[in-house]
C-alpha positions as CSV (number, residue, x, y, z in Angstrom):
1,X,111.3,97.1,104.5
2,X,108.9,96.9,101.4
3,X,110.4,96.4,98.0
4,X,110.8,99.5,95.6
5,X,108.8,98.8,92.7
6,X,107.8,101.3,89.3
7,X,104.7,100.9,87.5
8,X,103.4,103.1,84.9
9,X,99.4,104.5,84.7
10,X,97.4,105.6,81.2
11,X,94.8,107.2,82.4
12,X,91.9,107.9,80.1
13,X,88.4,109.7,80.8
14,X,88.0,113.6,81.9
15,X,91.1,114.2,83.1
16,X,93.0,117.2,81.4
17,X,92.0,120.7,82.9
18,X,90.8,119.1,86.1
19,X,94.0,119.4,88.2
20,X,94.6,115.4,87.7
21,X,98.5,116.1,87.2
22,X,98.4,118.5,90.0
23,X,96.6,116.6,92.8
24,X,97.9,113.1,91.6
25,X,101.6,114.8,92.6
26,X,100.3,116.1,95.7
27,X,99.1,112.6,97.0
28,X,102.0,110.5,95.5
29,X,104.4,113.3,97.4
30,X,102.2,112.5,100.5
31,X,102.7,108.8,100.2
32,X,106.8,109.1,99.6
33,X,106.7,107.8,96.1
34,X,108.4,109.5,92.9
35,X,107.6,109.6,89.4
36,X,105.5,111.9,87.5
37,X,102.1,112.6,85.9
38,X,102.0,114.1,82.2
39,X,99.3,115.1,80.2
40,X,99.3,113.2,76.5
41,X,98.3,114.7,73.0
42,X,95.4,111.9,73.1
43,X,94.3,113.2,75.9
44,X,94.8,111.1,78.3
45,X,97.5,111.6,81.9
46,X,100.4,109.4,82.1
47,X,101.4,108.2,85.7
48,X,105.2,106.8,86.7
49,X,104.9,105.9,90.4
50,X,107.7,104.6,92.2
51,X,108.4,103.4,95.7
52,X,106.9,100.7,98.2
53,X,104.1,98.5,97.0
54,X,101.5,99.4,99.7
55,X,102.1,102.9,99.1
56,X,101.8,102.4,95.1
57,X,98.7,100.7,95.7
58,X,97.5,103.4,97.7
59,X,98.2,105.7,94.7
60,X,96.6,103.1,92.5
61,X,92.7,103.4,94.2
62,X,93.2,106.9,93.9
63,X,93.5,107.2,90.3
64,X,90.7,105.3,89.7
65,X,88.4,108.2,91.0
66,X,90.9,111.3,90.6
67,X,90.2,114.9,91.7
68,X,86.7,115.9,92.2
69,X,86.2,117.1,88.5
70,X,87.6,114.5,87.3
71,X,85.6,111.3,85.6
72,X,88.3,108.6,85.3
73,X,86.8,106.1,82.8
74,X,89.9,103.7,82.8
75,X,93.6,102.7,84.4
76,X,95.6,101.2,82.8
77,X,98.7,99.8,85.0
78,X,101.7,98.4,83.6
79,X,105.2,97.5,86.0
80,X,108.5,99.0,84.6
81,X,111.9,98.6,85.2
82,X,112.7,102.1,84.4
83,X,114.7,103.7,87.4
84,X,112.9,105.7,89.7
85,X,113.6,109.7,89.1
86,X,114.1,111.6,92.4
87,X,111.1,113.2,93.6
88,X,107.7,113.5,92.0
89,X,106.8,115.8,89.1
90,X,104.0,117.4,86.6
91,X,105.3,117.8,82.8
């Protein structure tokens, strides 16, 4: 079984108001992971994502691109030792 791992996303670029939060739940559900994505006053999306590696770095190549309105201009990816929340959410 793959190790459960957390890492944490700043997202920056056009990604408020372009269902980022909305569809990056949708596919982290999909993939078994939990966590959340929140927007951020600087405008940018946080991402928690926790669950198997492969799966996280499934999540990972998607947030480079985001929704189709979306314009992602950068990812930042940082690994945390935060415990995992149950499920996945949009704050």
């Amino acid at each position: 079984m793959a190790e459960r791992e957390c890492r944490k996303y700043s997202i920056t670029g056009r990604v408020q108001g372009v269902f980022f939060r909305a569809s990056t739940a949708e596919v982290a559900r999909d993939l078994g992971l939990a966590g959340y994505a929140v927007n951020l006053p600087d405008g940018s999306v946080e991402v928690l994502a926790c669950g198997a590696e492969d799966k996280i770095e499934v999540l990972q190549k998607w947030l480079n691109h985001g929704p189709p309105m979306a314009q992602v201009e950068h990812v930042d990816c940082q690994p945390v030792d935060d415990p995992a929340p149950s499920g996945f959410t949009t704050g």
